[in-house]
Phi, psi and omega in degrees: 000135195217155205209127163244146170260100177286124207227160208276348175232156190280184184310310204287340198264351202286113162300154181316322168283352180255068178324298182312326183264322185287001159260293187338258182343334192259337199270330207268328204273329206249012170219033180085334214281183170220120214239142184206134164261159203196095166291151208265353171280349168349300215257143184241130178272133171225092198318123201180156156317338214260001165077208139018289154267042169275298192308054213258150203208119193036051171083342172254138201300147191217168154324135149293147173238232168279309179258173171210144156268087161261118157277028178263316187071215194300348182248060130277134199290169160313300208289318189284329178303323177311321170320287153356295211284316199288308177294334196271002214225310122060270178096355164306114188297126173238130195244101333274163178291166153296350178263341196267315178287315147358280185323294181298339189299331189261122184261002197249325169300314184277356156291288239288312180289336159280003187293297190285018176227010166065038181256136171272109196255150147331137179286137166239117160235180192280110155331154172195159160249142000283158173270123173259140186292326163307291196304286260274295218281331169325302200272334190201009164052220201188108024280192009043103177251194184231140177220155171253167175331309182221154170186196179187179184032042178095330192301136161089021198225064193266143168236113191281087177327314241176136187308322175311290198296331171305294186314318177298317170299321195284332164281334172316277189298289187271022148280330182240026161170102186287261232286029158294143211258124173205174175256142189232152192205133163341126180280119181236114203277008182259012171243019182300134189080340199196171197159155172239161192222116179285106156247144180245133187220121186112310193095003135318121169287128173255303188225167161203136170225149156292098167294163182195102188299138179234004173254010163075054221224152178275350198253166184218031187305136185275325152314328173301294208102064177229147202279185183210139166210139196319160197234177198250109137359029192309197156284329185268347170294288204287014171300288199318306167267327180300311209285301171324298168309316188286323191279323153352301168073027204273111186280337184244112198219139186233082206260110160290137187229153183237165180275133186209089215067245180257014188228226183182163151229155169275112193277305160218191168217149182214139241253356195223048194247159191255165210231040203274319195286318195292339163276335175311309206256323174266176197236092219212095155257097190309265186334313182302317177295297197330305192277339155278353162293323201270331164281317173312283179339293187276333168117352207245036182292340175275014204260348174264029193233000000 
């Protein structure tokens, strides 16, 4: 079975930190697999009848392979979704698709499709200029958080105390970027500091752990520094994230849960979540699930045996 991870540095480029690909690359060697990282400026597309030698990788027609692992999550570009879309059209089985990473990337398509399946979410809406500050605090009170369109680890994710301080962000953001795209989204103030990350493989929950901010910051990205320890399965986490994942259409899922009383919502999925704090924390080995969902999957399970 042989497999690429589209990842934002080439082999040759992988930092010490990208913990998710040097296990991936560690987990496939040590089950057979044959693994190649493959950044998306490789590569040249060329649309044509000829199939196959549309596909070209540092100029050269190269084999295709059975999967494909896109590692960008929210920073994927135009041109690696074009990759994406290409390999998949193809016949390369790709983990997760382009129409799923598409989705999850826009956070504001993807309130609206947990809207219409009736999943419980942040109240949200999309920003426009001028802000009027009344409907905002009418619609959503204070705090607040503010989000831009895409992000991942927390990035792009601000929390507005207070009106004062909303009118400063907001001036902010249109003296140094008028047309930026963002979100204004329901404050859910019993998950401050702490939230849980759901993974999902499969349609399966394989894990779950608790972020928990130790610095006294609202967000609990286990990227951040913030600690982490396994969280108990119920039933309504796994409904929540396996639901989620499924409406997605996301096969590999990393589903946020936020605290809300006695109950969650979903704070987003994300199609690229990393599995560094959650191994850390379960007793889970992600690359291993991974590559046995993906030979179930492909017919080729008997080819480890």
């Amino acid at each position: 079975m042989k497999g690429w991870i589209l990842y934002k540095d080439s082999a040759s480029g992988l930092k010490p930190e990208a913990y998710e690909v040097h296990r991936l690359l560690k987990a496939a060697e040590e089950n057979g697999i044959e693994m190649q990282v493959v950044k998306p400026e490789q590569f040249e597309l060329i649309v044509t009848r000829d199939d196959r030698k549309s596909v070209l990788l540092d100029g050269e027609v190269v084999p295709l392979p059975d999967f494909l692992l896109p590692r960008m999550g929210a920073g994927t570009t135009y041109f690696a979704m074009a990759v994406i879309r290409h390999l998949e059209r193809l016949g390369v089985h790709t983990f997760n698709s382009s129409e799923s990473i598409d989705t999850v990337k826009d956070k504001l398509y993807s309130s609206q499709i947990l809207a219409e399946m009736d999943i419980p979410f942040p109240k949200t809406m999309l920003a426009k200029y001028p802000i009027d500050v009344n409907f905002v605090e009418k619609q959503f009170g204070f705090p607040l958080i503010i989000k831009i369109l895409t992000g991942s680890k927390g990035s792009g994710v601000f929390l507005s105390e207070n009106r004062t301080n909303f009118i400063d962000l907001m001036e902010l953001i249109r003296v140094t970027k008028s047309y930026a795209n963002f979100i204004l989204q329901e404050f859910i103030s019993s998950s401050r500091g702490h939230d849980l990350r759901v993974f999902v493989i499969g349609g399966r929950v394989v894990a779950c752990m608790e972020r928990i901010a130790t610095d006294g910051n609202f967000k609990a990205n286990f990227s951040r520094g913030g600690e982490v320890r396994q969280f108990e399965i119920t039933a309504e986490i796994e409904w929540l994230a396996t639901e989620t994942a499924r409406i997605f259409g996301l096969d590999i899922a990393g589903i946020d849960l936020l605290f809300d009383g006695d109950h969650f919502k979903i704070c987003e999925a994300n199609s690229s979540p990393g599995f560094e704090g959650i191994e850390s924390c379960c007793d889970i080995d992600i690359p291993k699930e991974i590559y046995n969902f993906i030979r179930i999957r492909l017919g080729m399970y008997e080819d480890n045996e």
